[in-house]
C-alpha positions in Angstrom: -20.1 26.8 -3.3 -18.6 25.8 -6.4 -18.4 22.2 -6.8 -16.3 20.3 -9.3 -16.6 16.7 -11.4 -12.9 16.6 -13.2 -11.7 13.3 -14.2 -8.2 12.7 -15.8 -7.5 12.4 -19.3 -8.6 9.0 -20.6 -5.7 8.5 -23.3 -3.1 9.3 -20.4 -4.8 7.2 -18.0 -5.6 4.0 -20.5 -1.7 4.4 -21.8 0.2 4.7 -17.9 -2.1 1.5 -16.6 -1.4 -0.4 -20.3 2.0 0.4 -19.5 2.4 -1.1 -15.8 0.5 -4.4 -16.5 2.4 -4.8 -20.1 5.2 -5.0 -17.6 3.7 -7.5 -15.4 1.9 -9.8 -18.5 5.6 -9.8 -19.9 7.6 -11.1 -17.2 6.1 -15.4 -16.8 7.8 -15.4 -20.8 11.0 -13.8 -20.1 14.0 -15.2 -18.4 16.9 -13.3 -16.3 19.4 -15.1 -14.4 19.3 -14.7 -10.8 22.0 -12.6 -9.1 22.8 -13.2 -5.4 24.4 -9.5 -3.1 25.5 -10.8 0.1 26.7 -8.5 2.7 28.6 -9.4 5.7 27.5 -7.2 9.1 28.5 -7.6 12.0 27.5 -11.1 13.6 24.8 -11.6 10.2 25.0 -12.5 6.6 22.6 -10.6 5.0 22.1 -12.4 1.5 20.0 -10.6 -1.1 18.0 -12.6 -4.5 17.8 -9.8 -7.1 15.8 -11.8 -10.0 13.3 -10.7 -12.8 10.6 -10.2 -10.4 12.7 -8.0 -8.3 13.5 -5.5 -11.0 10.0 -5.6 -12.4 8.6 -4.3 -9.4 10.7 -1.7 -8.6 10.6 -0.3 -11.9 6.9 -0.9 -12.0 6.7 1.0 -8.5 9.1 4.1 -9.9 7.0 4.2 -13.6 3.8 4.2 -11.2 4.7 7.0 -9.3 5.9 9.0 -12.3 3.0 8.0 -14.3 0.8 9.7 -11.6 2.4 13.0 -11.3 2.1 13.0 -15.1 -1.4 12.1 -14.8 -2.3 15.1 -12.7 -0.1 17.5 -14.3 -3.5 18.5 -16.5 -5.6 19.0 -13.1 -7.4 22.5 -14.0 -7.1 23.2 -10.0 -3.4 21.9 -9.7 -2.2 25.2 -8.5 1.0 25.0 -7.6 0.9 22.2 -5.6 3.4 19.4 -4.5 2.6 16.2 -6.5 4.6 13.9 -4.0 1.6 12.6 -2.0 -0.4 11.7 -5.3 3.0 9.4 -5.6 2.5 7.4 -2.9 -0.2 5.0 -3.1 -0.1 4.4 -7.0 4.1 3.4 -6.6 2.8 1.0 -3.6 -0.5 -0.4 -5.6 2.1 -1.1 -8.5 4.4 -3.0 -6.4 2.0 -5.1 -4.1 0.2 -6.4 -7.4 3.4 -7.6 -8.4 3.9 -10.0 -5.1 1.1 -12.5 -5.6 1.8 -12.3 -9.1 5.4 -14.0 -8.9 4.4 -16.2 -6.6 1.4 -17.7 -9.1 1.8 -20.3 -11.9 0.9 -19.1 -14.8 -2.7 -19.7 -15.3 -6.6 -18.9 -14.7 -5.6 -17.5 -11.1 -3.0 -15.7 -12.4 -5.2 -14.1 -15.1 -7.9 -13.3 -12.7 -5.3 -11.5 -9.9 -3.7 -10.1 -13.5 -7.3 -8.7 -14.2 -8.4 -7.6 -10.6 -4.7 -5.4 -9.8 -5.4 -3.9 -13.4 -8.8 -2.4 -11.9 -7.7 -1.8 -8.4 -4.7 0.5 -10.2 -7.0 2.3 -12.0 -9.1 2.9 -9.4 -6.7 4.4 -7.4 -5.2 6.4 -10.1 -8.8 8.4 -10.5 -9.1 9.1 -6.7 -5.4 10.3 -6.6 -6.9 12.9 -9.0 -10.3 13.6 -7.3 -8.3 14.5 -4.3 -6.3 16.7 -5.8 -9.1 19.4 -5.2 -11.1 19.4 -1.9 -14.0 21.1 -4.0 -14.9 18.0 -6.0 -18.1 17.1 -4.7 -16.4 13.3 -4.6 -13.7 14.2 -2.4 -14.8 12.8 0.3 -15.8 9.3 -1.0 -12.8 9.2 -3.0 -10.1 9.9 0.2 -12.3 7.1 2.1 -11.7 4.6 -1.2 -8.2 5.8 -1.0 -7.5 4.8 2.9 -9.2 1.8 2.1 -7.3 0.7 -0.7 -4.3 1.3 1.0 -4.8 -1.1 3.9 -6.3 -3.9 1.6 -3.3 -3.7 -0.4 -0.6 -3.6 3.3 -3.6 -6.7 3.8 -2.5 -8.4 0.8 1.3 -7.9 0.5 1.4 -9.3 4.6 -0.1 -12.5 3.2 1.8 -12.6 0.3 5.2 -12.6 1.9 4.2 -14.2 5.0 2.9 -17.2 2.4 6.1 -17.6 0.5 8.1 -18.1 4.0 10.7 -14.9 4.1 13.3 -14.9 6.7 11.9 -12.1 9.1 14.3 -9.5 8.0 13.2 -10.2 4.4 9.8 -10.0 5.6 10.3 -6.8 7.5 11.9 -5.2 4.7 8.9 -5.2 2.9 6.1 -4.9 5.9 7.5 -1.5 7.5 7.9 0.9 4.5 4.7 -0.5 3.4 2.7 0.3 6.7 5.0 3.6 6.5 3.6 4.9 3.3 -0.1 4.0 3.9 -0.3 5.4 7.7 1.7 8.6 6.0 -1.0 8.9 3.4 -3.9 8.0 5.6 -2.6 10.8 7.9 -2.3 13.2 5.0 -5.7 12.7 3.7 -7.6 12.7 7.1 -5.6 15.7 9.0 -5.9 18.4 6.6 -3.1 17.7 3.8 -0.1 17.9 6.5 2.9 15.7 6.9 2.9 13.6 10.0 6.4 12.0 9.4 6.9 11.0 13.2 3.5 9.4 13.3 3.9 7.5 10.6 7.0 6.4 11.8 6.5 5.2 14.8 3.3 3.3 13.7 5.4 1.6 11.0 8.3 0.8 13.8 5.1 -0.7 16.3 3.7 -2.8 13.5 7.4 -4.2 12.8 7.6 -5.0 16.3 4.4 -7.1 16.4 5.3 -8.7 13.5 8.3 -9.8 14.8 6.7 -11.1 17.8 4.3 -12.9 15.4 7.2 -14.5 13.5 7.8 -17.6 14.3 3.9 -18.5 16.1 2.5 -21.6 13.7 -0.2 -18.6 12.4 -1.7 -19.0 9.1 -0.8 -15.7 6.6 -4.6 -14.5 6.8 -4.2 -14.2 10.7 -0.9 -13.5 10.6 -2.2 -10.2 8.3 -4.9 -9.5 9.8 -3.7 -9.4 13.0 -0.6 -6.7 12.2 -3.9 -4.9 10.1 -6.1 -4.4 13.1 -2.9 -2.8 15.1 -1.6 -1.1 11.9 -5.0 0.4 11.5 -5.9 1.2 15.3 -3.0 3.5 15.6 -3.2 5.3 12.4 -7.2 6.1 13.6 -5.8 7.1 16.8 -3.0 9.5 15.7 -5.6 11.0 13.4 -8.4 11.7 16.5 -5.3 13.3 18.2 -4.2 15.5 15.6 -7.9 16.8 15.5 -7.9 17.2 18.8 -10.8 14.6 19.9 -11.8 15.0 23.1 -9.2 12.1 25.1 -12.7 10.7 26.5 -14.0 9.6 22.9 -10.9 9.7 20.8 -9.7 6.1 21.9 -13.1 4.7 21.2 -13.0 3.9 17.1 -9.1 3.0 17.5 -9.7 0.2 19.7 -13.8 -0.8 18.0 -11.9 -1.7 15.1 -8.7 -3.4 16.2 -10.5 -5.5 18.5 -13.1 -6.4 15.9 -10.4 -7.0 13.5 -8.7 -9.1 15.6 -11.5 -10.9 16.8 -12.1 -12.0 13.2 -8.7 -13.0 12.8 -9.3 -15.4 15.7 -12.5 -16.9 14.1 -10.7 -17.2 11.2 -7.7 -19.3 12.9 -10.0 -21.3 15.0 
């Protein structure tokens, strides 16, 4: 068999991360006014803060995601293929560092969440290109970092907002198409590189439901999180042991294991 080691260019890779957390170190010394959208629906006013933050992170999130396919552009193995899924977790990694960070003061904390997101994008950016070719010896360690990155970072943006006390459609705005993109790419890297677009869905729509339902319980953000985590995580295990066809005696069995134990340490952590 032959096996592969490729890594992506280190002056590509050192200028797209320098880039994102330039962005990010910039922003606690530059001032925007804030700009309020309302929109009027019927029977709800829907009032949307755009402010510096705001922009920074979607910017961030697009110059992430266009930073990657250039990244893995140079892949030797590329070979025609789509670059879309290698967009995916680098756009949402960009974007969830940039929660906690608004919602710091400026300051040792700020520096050391500064510091760890700077690593954790990195990191994320090398697997994207590991993955790229199922003959690097390191694909497989590299897809498991992957799916675990993804849920610590759906982890970390639940607590974030859930902190900073959103109003629930706020809060759903930015819960759903976050546990939309990491079931779809946990799908994608565990059932042979396919689309599962319903899946992902109606995991994403599930989770919203249960957050909702968790709204306005007097539950700290780490339950909260971890509690919409375990069920976010349950079902993506479970659509993936049906898609491989799992024998229906067994496939349940690591889908409910791990929701139940990561509920169960959500309750030990709220007791």
């Amino acid at each position: 068999m032959d096996e592969h080691r490729h890594l992506p260019d280190a002056n590509r890779l050192s200028v797209l991360a320098a880039t994102i957390m330039l962005a990010y170190a910039l922003t606690p010394f530059i001032s925007f006014p804030e700009r309020d959208l309302g929109l009027q629906f019927p029977g709800f006013f829907l009032l949307l803060q755009f402010n510096l933050s705001t922009v920074t992170s979607v910017l961030v999130a697009l110059l992430a995601a266009s930073g990657a396919d250039w990244l893995v552009q140079q892949h030797p193995h590329r070979s025609g293929r789509s670059m879309v899924p290698h967009w995916l977790l680098p756009a949402l990694t960009a974007w969830v560092i940039g929660v906690p960070l608004t919602s710091l003061e400026l300051g040792i904390e700020w520096w050391a969440v500064f510091a760890f997101g700077g690593m954790l994008l990195i990191l994320v950016l090398v697997s994207e290109y590991i993955v790229l070719d199922p003959s690097d010896v390191r694909h497989g360690p590299a897809s498991v970092g992957l799916t675990a990155v993804s849920f610590a970072l759906f982890l970390v943006l639940s607590i974030a907002v859930r902190a900073s006390g959103l109003r629930l459609y706020t809060l759903l705005v930015a819960l759903v198409p976050a546990m939309f993109l990491v079931s779809l790419r946990t799908l994608y890297l565990q059932s042979g590189e396919k689309w599962h677009w319903g899946w992902a869905a109606v995991i994403s729509l599930i989770v919203g439901q249960l957050a909702i339902g968790l709204h306005y319980l007097p539950l700290s953000p780490l339950v909260y999180s971890l509690l919409l985590l375990g069920l976010g995580y349950g079902l993506t295990s479970l659509a993936v042991a049906v898609e491989e066809n799992r024998s229906w005696r067994v496939l349940w069995v690591e889908p409910l294991v791990m929701t139940l134990a990561i509920w169960v340490l959500a309750w030990l952590v709220g007791r």
